[in-house]
C-alpha positions as CSV (number, residue, x, y, z in Angstrom):
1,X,-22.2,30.3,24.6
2,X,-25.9,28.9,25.1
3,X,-23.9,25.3,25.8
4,X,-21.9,26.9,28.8
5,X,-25.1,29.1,30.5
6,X,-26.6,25.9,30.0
7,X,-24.2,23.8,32.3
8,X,-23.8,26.5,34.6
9,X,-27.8,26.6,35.3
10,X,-27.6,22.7,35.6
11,X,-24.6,23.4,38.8
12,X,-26.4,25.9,40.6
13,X,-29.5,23.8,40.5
14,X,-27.9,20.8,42.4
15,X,-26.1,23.5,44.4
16,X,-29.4,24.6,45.6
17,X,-30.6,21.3,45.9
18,X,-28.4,19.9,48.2
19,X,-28.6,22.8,50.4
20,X,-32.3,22.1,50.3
21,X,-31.9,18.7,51.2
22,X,-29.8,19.3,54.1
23,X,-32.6,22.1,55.4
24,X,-35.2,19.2,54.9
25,X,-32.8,16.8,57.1
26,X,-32.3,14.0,54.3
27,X,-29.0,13.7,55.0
28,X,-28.5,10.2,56.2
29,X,-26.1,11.1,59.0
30,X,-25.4,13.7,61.4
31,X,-22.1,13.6,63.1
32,X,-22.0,16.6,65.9
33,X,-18.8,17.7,68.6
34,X,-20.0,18.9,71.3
35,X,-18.9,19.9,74.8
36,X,-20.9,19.3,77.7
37,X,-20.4,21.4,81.1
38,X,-21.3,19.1,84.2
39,X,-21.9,20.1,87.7
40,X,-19.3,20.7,89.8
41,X,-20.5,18.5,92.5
42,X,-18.4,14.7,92.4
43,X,-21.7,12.7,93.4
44,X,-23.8,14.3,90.6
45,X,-20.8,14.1,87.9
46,X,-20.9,10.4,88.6
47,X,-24.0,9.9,88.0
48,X,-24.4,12.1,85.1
49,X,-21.1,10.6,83.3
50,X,-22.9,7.2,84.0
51,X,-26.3,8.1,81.7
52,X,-24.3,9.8,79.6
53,X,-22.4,6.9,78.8
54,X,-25.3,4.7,78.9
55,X,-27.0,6.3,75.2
56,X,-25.4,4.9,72.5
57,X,-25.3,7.9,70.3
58,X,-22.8,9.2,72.3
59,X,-19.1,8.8,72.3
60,X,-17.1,10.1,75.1
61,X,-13.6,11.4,76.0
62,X,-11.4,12.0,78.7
63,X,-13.3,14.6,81.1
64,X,-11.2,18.0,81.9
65,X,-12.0,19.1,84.9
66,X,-15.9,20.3,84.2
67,X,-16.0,19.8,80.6
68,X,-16.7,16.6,78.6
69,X,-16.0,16.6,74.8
70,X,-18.6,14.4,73.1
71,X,-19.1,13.1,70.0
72,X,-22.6,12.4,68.4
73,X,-24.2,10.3,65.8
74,X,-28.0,10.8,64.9
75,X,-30.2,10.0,61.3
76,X,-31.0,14.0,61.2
77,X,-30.4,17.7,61.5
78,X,-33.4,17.4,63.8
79,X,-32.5,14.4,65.6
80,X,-29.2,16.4,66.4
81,X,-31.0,19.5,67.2
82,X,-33.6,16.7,70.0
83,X,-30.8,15.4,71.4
84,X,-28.8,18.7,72.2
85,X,-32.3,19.4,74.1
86,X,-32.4,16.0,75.6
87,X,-28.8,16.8,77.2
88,X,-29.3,19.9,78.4
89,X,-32.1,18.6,80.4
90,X,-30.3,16.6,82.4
91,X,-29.6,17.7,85.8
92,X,-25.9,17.3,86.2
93,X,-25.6,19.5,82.9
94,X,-24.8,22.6,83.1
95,X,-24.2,23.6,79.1
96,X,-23.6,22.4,75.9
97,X,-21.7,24.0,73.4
98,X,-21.9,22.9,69.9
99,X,-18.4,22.9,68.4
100,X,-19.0,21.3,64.9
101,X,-21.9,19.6,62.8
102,X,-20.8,17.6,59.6
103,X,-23.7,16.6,57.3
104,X,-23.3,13.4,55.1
105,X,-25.4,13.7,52.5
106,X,-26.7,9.9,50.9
């Protein structure tokens, strides 16, 4: 009986420890899907689409009509979390929407 509480303690212990990892952003990879809402307006959708698919931790696909689904890659929960800021501060966004975030713990 001791054995069992024993193991038990030891699983809940790395349970809570990789949660705390994660919340510390150690995991050594963020992958996020997002969708970005652009401007209606052609000129500043170009030019948007072109910076957009200038960063390399950004993978695009096809545009439907105002909304772009996009995949990023970044070392961090925080990084993730910087560069849903950095997007939404450009001027042909209008929104992102966070769809998913998977964590990849090392």
């Amino acid at each position: 009986m001791q054995l069992s509480r024993q193991r038990a303690g030891r699983g809940a212990r790395a349970r809570r420890t990789s949660v705390a990892r994660l919340l510390l952003n150690l995991a050594a990879m963020v992958v996020s899907a997002l969708v970005v809402t652009l401007h209606p307006d052609a000129e500043t959708r170009a030019a948007t689409l072109a910076q957009l698919a200038a960063d390399p931790r950004l993978e695009l696909g096809p545009c439907h009509r105002d909304r772009l689904p996009v995949v990023s890659e970044t070392d961090s929960t925080a990084a993730g979390a910087q560069l849903v800021d950095e997007l939404q501060a450009i001027a042909g966004v209008a929104r992102v929407d966070v769809v998913s975030i998977d964590f990849e713990v090392p």
